[in-house]
C-alpha positions in Angstrom: -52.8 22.2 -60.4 -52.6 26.1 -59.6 -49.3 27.7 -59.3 -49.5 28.4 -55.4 -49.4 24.5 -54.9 -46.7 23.6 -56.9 -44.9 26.2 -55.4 -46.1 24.8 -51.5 -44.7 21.0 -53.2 -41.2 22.1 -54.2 -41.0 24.3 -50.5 -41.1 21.0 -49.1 -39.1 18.9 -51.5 -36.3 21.8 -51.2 -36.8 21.1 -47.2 -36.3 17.8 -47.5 -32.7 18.3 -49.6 -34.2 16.3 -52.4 -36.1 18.1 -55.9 -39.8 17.4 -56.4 -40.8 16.9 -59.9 -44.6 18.0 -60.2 -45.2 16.8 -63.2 -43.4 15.4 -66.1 -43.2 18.6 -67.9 -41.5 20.3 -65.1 -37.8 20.5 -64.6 -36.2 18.9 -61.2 -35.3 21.8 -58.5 -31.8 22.2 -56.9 -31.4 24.7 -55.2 -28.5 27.2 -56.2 -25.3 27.7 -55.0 -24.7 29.4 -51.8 -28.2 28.8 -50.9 -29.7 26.5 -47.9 -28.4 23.0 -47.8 -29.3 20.3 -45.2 -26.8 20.1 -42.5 -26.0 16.9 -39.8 -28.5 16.9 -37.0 -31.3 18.4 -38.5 -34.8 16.1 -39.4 -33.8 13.5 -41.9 -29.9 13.7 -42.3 -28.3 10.8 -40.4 -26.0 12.6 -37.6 -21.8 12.4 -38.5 -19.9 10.0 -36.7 -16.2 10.3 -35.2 -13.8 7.7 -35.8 -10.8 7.9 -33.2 -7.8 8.5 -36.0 -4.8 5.8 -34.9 -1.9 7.0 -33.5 -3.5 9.8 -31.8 -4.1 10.1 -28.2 -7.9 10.3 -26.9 -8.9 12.9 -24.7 -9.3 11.5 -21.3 -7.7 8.3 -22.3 -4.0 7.8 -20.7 -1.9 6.7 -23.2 0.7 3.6 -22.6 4.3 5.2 -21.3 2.8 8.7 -21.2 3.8 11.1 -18.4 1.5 11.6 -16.1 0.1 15.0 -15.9 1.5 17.6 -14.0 0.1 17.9 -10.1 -1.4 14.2 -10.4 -0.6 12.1 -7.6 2.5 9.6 -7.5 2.6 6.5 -5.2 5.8 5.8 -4.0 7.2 2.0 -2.9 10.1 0.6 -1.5 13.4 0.8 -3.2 13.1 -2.2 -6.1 17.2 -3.3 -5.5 17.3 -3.0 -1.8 13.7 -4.8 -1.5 14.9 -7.7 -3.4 18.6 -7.8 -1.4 16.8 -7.6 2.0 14.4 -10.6 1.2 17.3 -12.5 0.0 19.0 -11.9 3.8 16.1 -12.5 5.6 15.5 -16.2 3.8 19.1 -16.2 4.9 18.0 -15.3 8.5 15.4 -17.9 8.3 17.0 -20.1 6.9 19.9 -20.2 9.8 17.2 -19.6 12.6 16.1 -23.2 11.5 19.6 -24.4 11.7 20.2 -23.3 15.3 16.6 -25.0 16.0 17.6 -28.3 14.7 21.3 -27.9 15.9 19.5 -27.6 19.7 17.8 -31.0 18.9 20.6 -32.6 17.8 22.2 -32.5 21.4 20.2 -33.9 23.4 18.2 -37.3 22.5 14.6 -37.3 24.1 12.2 -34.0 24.7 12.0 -34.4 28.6 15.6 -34.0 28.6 15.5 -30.6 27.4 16.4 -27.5 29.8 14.4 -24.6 29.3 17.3 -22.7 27.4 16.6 -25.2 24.6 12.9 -25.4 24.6 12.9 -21.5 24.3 15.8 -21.7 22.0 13.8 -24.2 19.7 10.9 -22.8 20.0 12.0 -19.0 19.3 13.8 -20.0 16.4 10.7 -21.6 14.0 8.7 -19.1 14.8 11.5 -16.5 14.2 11.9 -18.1 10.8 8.1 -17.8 10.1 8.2 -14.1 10.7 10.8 -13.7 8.9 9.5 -15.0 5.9 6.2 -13.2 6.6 8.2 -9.6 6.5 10.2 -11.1 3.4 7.6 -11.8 1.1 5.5 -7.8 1.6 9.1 -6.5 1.3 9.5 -8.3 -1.6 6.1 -6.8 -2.8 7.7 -3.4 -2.2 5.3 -2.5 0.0 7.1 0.4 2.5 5.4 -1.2 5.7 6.5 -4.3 4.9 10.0 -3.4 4.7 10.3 -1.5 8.0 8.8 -4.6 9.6 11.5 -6.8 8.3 14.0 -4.0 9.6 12.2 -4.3 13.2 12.1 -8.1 13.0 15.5 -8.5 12.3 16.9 -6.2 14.9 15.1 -7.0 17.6 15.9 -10.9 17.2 20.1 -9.3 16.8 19.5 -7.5 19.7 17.7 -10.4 22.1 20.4 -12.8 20.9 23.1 -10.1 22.0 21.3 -8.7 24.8 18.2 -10.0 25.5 19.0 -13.6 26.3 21.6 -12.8 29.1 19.2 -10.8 30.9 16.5 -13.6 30.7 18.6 -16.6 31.6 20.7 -15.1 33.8 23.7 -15.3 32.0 27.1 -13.1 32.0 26.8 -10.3 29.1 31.1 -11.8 27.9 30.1 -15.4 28.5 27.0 -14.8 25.7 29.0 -12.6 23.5 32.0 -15.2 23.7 29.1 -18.0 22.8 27.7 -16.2 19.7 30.7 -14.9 18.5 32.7 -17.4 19.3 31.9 -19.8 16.8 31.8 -22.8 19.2 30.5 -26.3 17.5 27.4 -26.3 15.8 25.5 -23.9 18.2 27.5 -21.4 18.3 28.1 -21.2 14.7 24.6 -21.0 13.3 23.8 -18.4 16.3 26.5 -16.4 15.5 26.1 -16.3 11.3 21.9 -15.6 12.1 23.2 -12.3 14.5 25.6 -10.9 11.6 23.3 -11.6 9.0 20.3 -10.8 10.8 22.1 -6.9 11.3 22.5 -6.8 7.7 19.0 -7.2 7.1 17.9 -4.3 9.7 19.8 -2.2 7.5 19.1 -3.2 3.9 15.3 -3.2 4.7 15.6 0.5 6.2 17.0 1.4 3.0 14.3 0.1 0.7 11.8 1.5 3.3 13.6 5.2 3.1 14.8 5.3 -0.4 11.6 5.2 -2.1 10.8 4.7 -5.6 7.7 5.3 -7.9 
């Protein structure tokens, strides 16, 4: 074997990052320090991998609890402590619409004896309730639309009790306040606790829907 070849063998063994022994009378080639040495990526040599180091955050990767960066976006929902107050008055609410329903049963015996005050009364005051609890539960899911509907529900059914009902029936505007605030039998009770607390939940749901929180 002439020189020129085993000069062309240990070329490629030196590529190849291993030495080439030609024969057994020749000495293994390294090559020397500071020289060429086979680096990751290039033919042969298996590419480096990265291990994520624990307890560092990953780029792109939101960490649990971390702020959130500056200019990004926040979604804000109703107030957590008025939300859950304001549901808690309007299962009140419902609760006594219900009452004043039943109450209207209660006084007269047989359905074709009922005048059209009570039919309206009876019916106006289930499906009150049901609405009421509608509103309740997306105000209890802080949503903000939810809560301004349970402070529109509310005050409209204070202000048609007040107001409203007079003008329908034909009624005098001190003979309906004297009824519902009045606090005459079992009637007049139950309407008269579902107006103040009904109030109390316009207001309390306008404040979860205002006072917004992340």
């Amino acid at each position: 074997m002439d020189n020129s070849s085993s000069a062309a063998t240990v070329a490629q063994g030196a590529q190849r990052g291993r030495p080439v022994v030609n024969s057994p009378q020749q000495q293994p080639v390294t090559p020397p320090q500071g020289s060429w040495s086979p680096q990751y990526g290039q033919a042969g040599v298996p590419p480096q991998q990265h291990y994520p180091q624990p307890g560092y955050p990953q780029q792109g990767y939101p960490q649990p609890g971390s702020p959130l960066p500056i200019g990004a976006p926040v979604r804000r929902r109703a107030n957590p402590v008025a939300s859950v107050f304001a549901c808690l008055l309007a299962l009140l609410t419902a609760g006594l619409l219900v009452w004043y329903a039943v109450a209207n049963i209660a006084e007269y015996s047989t359905l074709e004896s009922w005048p059209n005050t009570v039919r309206m009364n009876v019916i106006g005051g289930f499906v009150a309730a049901v609405w009421l609890l509608i509103a309740a539960l997306l105000t209890f899911a802080r949503m903000v639309a939810g809560a301004w509907a349970l402070s529109a529900i509310s005050l409209l059914f204070a202000i048609m009790i007040t107001v409203g009902s007079p003008l329908l029936f034909g009624q005098g505007f001190g003979a309906q306040l004297e009824f519902v605030f009045g606090f005459h039998k079992t009637t007049g009770v139950a309407i008269g606790l579902t107006t103040i607390v009904a109030t109390l939940t316009a207001i309390v749901a306008a404040v979860a829907a205002i006072a917004k929180r992340p």
